[in-house]
Structures are given as C-alpha cells and as structure tokens.
C-alpha positions as CSV (number, residue, x, y, z in Angstrom):
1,X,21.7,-23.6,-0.6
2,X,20.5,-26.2,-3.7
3,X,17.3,-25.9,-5.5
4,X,15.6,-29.2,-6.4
5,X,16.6,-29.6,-10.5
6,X,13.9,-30.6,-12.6
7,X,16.0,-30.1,-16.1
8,X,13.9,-27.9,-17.5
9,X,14.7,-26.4,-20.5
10,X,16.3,-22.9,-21.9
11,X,14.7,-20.3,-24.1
12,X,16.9,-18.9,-27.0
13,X,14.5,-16.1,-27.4
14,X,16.2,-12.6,-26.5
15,X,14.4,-9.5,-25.3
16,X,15.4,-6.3,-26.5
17,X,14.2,-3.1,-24.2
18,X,13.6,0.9,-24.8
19,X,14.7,1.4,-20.9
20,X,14.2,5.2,-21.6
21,X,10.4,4.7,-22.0
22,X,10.3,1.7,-19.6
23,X,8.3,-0.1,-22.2
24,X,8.9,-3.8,-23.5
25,X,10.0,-4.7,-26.9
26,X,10.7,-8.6,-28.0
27,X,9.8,-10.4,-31.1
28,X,6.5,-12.1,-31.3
29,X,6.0,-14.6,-28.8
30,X,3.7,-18.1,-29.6
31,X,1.5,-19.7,-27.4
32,X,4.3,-22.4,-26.6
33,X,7.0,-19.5,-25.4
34,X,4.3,-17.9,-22.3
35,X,6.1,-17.6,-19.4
36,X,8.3,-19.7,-16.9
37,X,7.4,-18.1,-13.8
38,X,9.5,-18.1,-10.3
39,X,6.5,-16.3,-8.0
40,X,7.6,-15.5,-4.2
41,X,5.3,-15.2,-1.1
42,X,4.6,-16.8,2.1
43,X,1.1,-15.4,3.2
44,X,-2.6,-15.3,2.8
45,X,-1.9,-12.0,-0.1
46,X,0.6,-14.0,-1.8
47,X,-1.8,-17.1,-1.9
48,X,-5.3,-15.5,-3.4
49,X,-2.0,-13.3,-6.3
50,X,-1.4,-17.1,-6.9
51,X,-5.0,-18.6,-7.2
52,X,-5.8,-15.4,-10.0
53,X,-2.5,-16.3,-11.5
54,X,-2.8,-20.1,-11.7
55,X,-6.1,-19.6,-13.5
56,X,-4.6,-18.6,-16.5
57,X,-2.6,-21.0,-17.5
58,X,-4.0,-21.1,-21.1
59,X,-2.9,-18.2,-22.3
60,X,-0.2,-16.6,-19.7
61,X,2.1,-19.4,-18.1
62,X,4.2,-22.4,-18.8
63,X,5.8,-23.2,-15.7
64,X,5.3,-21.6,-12.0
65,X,7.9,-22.7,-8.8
66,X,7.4,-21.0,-5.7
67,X,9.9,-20.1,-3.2
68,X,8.4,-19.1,0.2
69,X,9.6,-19.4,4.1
70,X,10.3,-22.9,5.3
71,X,8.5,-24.1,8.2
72,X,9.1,-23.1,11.5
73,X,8.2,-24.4,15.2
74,X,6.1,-21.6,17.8
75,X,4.6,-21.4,20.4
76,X,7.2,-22.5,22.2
77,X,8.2,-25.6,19.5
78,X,4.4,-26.7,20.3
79,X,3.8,-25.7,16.9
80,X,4.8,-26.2,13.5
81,X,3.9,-22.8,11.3
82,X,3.7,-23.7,7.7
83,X,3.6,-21.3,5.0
84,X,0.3,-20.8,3.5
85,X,1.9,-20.5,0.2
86,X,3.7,-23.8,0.5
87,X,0.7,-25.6,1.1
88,X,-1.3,-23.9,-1.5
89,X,1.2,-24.7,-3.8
90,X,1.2,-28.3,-2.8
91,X,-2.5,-28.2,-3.2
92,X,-2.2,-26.7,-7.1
93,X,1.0,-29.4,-7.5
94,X,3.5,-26.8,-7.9
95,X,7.3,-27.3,-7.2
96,X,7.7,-25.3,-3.9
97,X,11.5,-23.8,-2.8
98,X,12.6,-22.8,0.7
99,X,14.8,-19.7,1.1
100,X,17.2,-19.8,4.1
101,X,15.4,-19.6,7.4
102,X,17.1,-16.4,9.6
103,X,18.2,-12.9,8.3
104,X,22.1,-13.7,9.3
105,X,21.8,-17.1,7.1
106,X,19.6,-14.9,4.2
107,X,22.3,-12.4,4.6
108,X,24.8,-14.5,3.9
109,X,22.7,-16.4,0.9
110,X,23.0,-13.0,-0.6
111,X,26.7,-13.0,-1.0
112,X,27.3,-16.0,-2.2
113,X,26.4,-17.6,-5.9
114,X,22.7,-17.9,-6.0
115,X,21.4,-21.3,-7.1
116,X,18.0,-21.0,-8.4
117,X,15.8,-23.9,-9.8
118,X,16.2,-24.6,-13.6
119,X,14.9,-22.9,-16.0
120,X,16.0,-19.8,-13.9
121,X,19.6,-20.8,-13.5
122,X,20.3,-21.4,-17.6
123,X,21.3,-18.1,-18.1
124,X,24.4,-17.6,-20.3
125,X,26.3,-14.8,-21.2
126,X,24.2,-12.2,-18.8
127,X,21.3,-12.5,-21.4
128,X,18.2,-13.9,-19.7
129,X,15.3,-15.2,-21.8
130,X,12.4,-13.1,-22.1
131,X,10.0,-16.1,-21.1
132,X,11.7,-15.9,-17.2
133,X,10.1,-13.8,-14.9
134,X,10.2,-13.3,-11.5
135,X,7.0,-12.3,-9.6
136,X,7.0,-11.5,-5.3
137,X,3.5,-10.6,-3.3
138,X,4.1,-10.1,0.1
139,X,7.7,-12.0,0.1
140,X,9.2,-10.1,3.3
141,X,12.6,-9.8,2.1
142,X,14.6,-7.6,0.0
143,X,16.0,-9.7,-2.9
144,X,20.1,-9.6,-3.1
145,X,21.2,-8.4,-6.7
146,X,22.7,-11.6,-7.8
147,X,19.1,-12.4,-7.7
148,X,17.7,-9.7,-9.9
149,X,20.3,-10.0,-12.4
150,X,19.1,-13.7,-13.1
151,X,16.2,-11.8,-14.8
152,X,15.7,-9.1,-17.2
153,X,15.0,-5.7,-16.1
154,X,11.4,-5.8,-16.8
155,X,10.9,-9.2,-15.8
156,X,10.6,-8.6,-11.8
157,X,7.6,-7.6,-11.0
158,X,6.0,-7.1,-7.6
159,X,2.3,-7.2,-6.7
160,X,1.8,-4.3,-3.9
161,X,-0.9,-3.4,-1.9
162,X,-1.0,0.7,-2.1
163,X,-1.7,3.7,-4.9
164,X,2.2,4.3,-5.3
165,X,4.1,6.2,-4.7
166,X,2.1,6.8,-1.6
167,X,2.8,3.7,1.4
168,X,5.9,2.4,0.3
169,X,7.1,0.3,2.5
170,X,6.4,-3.3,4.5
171,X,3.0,-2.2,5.8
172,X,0.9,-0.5,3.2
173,X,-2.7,-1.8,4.7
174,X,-2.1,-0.9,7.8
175,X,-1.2,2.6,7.3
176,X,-4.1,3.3,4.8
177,X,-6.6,2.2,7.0
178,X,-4.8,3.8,9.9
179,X,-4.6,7.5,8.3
180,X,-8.3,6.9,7.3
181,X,-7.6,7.1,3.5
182,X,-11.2,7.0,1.5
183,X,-9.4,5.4,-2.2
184,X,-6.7,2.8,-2.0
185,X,-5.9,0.7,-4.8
186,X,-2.8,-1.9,-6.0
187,X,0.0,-1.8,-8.7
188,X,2.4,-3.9,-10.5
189,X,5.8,-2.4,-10.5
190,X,9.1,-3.2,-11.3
191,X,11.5,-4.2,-8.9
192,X,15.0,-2.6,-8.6
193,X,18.2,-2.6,-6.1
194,X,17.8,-1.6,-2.6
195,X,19.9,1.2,-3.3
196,X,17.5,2.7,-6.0
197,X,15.0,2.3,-3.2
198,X,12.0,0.3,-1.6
199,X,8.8,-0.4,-3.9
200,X,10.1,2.3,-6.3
201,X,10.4,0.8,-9.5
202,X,8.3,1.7,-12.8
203,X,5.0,0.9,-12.4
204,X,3.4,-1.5,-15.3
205,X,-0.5,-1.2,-13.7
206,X,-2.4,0.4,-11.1
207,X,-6.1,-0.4,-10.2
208,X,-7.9,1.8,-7.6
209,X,-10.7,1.1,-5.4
210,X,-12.9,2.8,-2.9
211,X,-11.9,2.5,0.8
212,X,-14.6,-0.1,2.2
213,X,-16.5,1.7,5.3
214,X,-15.3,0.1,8.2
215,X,-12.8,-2.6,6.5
216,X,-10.5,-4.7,8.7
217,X,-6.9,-5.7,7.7
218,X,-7.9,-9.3,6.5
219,X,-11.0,-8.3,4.5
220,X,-9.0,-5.4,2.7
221,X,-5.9,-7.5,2.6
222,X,-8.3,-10.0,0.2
223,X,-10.0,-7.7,-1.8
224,X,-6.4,-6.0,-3.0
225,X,-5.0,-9.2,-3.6
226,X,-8.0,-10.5,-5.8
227,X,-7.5,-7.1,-7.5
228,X,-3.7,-7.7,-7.8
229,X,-3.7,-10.8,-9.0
230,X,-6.1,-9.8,-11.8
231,X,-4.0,-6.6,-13.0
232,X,-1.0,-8.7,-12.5
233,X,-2.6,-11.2,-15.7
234,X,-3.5,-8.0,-17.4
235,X,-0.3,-6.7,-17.3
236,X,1.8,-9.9,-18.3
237,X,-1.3,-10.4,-21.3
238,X,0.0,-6.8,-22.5
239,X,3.3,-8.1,-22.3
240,X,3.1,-11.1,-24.3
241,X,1.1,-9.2,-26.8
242,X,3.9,-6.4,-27.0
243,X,1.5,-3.8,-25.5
244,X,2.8,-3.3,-22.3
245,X,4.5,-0.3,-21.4
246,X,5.8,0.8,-17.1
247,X,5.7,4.6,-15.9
248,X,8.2,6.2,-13.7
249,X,7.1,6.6,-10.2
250,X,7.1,10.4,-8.7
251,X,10.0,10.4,-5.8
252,X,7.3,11.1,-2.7
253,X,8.6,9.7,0.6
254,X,5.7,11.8,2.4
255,X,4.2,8.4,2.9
256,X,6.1,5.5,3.7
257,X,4.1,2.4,4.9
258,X,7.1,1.2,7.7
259,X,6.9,-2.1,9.6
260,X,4.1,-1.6,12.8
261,X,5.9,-1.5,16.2
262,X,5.1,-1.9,19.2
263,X,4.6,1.5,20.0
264,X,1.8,1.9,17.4
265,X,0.0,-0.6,19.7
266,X,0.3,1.5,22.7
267,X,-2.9,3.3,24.1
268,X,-3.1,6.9,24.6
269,X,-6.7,7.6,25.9
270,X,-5.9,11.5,26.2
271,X,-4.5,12.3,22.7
272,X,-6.7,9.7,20.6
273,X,-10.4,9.5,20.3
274,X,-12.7,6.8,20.5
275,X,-12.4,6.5,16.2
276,X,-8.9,6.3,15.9
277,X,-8.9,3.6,18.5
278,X,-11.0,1.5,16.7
279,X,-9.6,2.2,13.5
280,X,-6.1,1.1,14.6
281,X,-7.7,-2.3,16.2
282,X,-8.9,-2.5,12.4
283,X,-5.5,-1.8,11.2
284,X,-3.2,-3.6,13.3
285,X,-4.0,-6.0,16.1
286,X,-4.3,-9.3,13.7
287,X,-0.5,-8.8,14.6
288,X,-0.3,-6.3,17.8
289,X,-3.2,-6.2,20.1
290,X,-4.2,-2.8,21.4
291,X,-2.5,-2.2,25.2
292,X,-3.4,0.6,27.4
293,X,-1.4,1.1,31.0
294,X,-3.2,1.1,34.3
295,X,-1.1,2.6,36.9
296,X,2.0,2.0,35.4
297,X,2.1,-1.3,36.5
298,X,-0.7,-3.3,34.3
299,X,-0.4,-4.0,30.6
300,X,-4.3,-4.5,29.4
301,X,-4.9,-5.9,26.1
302,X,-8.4,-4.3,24.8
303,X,-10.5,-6.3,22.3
304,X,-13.6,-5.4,20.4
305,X,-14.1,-2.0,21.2
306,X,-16.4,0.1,18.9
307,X,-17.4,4.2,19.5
308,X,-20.0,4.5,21.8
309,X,-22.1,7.4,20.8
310,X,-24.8,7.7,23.3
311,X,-22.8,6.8,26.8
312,X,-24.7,7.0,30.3
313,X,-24.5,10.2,32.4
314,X,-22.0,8.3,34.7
315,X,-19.8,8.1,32.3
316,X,-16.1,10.0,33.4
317,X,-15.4,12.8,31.7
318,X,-11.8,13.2,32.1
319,X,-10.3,11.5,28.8
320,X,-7.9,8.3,30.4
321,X,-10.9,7.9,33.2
322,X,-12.9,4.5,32.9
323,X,-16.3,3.1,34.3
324,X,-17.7,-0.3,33.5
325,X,-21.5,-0.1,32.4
326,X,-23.6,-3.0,33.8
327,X,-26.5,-2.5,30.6
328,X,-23.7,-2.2,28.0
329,X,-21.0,-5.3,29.5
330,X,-18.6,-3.1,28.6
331,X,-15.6,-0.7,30.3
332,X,-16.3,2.7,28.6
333,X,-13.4,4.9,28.4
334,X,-13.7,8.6,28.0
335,X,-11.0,9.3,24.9
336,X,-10.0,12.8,23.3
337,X,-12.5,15.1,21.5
338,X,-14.9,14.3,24.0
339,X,-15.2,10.5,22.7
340,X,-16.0,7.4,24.5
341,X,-15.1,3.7,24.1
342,X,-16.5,0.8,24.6
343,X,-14.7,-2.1,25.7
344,X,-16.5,-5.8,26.2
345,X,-13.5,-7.7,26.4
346,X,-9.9,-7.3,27.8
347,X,-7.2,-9.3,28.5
348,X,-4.4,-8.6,31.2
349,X,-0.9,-9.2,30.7
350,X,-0.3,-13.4,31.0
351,X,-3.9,-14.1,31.9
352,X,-6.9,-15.1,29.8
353,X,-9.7,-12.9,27.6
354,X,-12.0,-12.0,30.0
355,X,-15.6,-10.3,29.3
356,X,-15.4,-6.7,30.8
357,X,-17.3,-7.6,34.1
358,X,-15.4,-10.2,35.6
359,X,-12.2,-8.2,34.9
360,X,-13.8,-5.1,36.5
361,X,-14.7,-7.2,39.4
362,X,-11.2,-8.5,39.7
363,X,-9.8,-4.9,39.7
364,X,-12.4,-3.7,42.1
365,X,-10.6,-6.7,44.9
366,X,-7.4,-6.0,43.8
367,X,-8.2,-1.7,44.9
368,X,-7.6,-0.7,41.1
369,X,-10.7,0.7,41.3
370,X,-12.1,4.3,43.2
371,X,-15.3,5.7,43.4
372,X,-16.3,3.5,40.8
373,X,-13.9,4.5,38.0
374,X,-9.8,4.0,36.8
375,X,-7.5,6.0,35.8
376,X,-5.2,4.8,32.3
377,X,-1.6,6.5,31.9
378,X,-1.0,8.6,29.4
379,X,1.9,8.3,26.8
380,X,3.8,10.5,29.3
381,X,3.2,8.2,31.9
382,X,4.1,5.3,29.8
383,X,7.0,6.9,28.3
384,X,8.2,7.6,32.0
385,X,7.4,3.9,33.0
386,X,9.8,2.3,30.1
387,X,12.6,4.9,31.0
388,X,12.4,3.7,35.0
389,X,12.5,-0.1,33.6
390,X,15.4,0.6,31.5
C-alpha cells in the first residue's frame, strides 16, 4: 500500500529521552517546530479527539493526516458505510489515508515495509524528529512495530476511554457502565508492542469524572472524548514546553474491557434483575440488541425497557414468567431479586419492531401464551438449545 506524497518536509531537530523516568527532554522548541501530527480513528470518539485537537492549531500543530477505515458496502452492498473520521476530515480539509481493508490484508501490511505519508516516512538513520507524533482514538487495530518505530518512544500516544489500568481492552464504556462503576475518567498513554501488552504503556494524563446517573453508551462515549481531546492538548502543551513527564502503569489485569459478544447480549430473566437489564441495554445494544429465548425456539429482541417499580398484582412471580399490562403497553417480566421489567417494544427474530401489544396478540394466536402469561428460558435452557443446534 502507497500513501498519497505531499513532499513535506523533515525536521533536523533530535529528541533525547530519560526512559527511566518516562519523562521528555528535547531542546527548546519555537512556534514554527509544533508538531506534524499522523492521528488514527474511524468513529464518532475519534472525531469529537479531532475537533478538540484541530482547535489548537496556534499553539500545538503544524500538520495533521488522518488514516482511518476505507469505506465499505452493508446492508447487503445497499450501503456504502463511510468513516466518520474521513468525512470529518474532509470537512476540516485534512489529507485523509486508508489502511488496508480486512485483517488478512492488515496482517500482511504489517509484514511488509510500511509506507507512511511524508513527513512521517523521512526518517533516517532510526532517529525520528521530535516534531512527529503519532496519535490513535478508537483506531480498532493493533499497530505492527514497523509502525511504532517510525516514531519516537514517547511520541505515540493513544486517547483511551477508562481510569487505567482498570478496562484495558477494546470496550472500556461498555464495561464501566455495565459493572455499574460511579467515577470513570480518560488518559493519554503511551503506546508500546503487543507483546508489552494492550493499553499498558506510561500514562502522560488522566482526567476523572463522575459516572453520569443513568448515561447511555453514546452520551458517555462524548463526554470522554471531549475530555480526551482536551487532556490530550494539555499534555502535548507540557510537551512542547518540556514539562511533560508519563507514569508507569500498575500491572492489574483484574479488569480488562474485552470486545462484547454475543453472549453478553443474551437474556437471563432468572439470574439478572430488572437493573442490570437495563443497564446492559445502556451499555451495549447501540451494537448488540438485548435477546431473551421463548421456548427455545424464538429469539426476541427487547427494546426500551426501564425497572418497573410499582407492577400490578397480576404480575407473575416466578422470575423468567411474563404478562403483558394493558395500562402500562408494556410485557412485564418478573427478573431476579424479585424485580420486574417493563418492556414496550420487541422485535422477533426477522420481523419488524413491534409495540408490546400487537406482539402479545400475535403470541396469544400462535399458543405462545397460557393462562395469560410466558415462560423465557433460562441460560440453561439456552445453553442446551445451542448445544442441540450444533
């Protein structure tokens, strides 16, 4: 793969670094030697790290390219998914990259020589200028080394979403808002080899925040990167001033933020209560909607639901037993620790959203329903229904 040239020019400024203490050294640097930036992203994070970023250019920033996903045809190839980095960076009249499009083909881009755009690729003599810095914010893929060695130790930074070392890892919102954490927060770290490990590096800034009551992914997912984006111009204003200096992260693994699965969308009405429901359809299902099992045979998507705390006396009491409630439009579903949900709005497997009456009605015709009320499998169940399909 080629990167678009523009001829930019080289620095012949040369950093010198106290690795021991993590902290940067370098000569003094003028207004005309800020930095050359190469920032990767691809998503609604990476875009509002940019917009903070961009901002600055007065005092922080010569140059910015982005490299982000190229675009790619869904729904069927009905579809053509653009990067919301690309176009942002269109709209600010930035150079824009594209990295290689599948894992095999990025797998491969990793083993051979690495062209990056100029100024990036003018680096002689394994000494890279002080004024190149690489920046990622919700990039998605692990960088190969060839990569990181275009750059100086403590010029590859990453803008991520937790209080590290806690929720290492591809999903750190999710898992905060999933294990009900009341302070999360964002750092800027330094990047190092996979083999030295994920979202480990030294950490150059950390800015905490209260958990917002009742936050959903995309609102928390804006306030951190707001807050990123700002530490991030902090931290590289420290560095051009020489007053920047990274900490060593503690080695805690207790909490590592992994990619969310399938299975973390899966339904268990007799081991999870009503909250925990609702705070994983906070958490996860702008990417996975919530599924419960009717009688091992029905996948049903659940949408909206919210704790209801004052449920009608006909209300089941067996947790995994459901009734639908004519003055609330809803399915309630008795949950664990004596909880009940409310459900407005479900959608079966390859039909349409449906409000929870005219589902319930279909149900009743189709002899899902007894004495008024179903019955939802339990991970058991479930786990017994995948086993008889495989």
């Amino acid at each position: 793969m080629h990167w678009p040239s523009k001829g930019l020019s080289k620095s012949i400024l040369r950093p010198t670094y106290n690795l021991s203490k993590r902290a940067f050294h370098t000569s003094p640097i003028t207004w005309s030697e800020q930095f050359k930036i190469l920032f990767m992203g691809r998503d609604e994070f990476s875009c509002l790290v940019l917009q903070e970023l961009h901002v600055q250019r007065s005092d922080v920033w010569q140059e910015i390219h982005l490299a982000t996903n190229p675009d790619e045809k869904v729904d069927r190839g009905s579809r053509l998914s653009v990067s919301p980095l690309k176009i942002l960076g269109h709209k600010l009249e930035l150079p824009v990259h594209t990295i290689p499009r599948s894992k095999p083909e990025f797998n491969h881009w990793k083993a051979s020589f690495l062209q990056l755009p100029p100024p990036f690729s003018d680096v002689h003599d394994d000494i890279s200028s002080p004024r190149h810095l690489m920046i990622t914010a919700s990039f998605g893929r692990i960088l190969p080394l060839k990569m990181l060695k275009l750059f100086a130790p403590d010029r590859r930074l990453n803008v991520h979403p937790s209080l590290l070392p806690a929720y290492r890892g591809a999903a750190p919102i999710q898992h905060a808002i999933l294990n009900d954490e009341k302070e999360t927060g964002v750092c800027v770290l330094s990047m190092l080899q996979r083999a030295k490990g994920i979202d480990a590096g030294p950490i150059w800034g950390t800015r905490k925040m209260p958990m917002p009551e009742n936050v959903v992914f995309s609102e928390l997912r804006d306030k951190l990167a707001v807050e990123g984006g700002q530490l991030l111009v902090s931290v590289l204003r420290d560095m051009l001033d020489d007053r920047a200096f990274s900490t060593p992260q503690a080695q805690n693994d207790d909490f590592l933020a992994s990619t969310i699965s399938f299975r973390d969308a899966i339904l268990d009405f007799t081991t999870m209560s009503a909250e925990t429901i609702v705070r994983t359809h906070r958490a996860i299902s702008h990417q996975r909607p919530l599924t419960a099992y009717l009688r091992s045979i029905k996948a049903l998507q659940i949408h909206s639901p919210s704790v209801h705390n004052s449920p009608p006396p006909f209300t089941p009491t067996a947790p995994g037993r459901a009734c639908f409630s004519k003055p609330d439009k809803a399915i309630l579903i008795r949950c664990a620790q004596d909880t009940v949900l409310s459900v407005p709005q479900v959608k079966q497997e390859g039909k349409a959203l449906l409000d929870a009456g005219a589902w319930w009605s279909g149900a009743k015709s189709l002899g899902l329903v007894s004495s008024n009320q179903i019955g939802f499998d339990s991970e058991e169940d479930i786990d017994d229904m995948f086993l008889n399909i495989g």
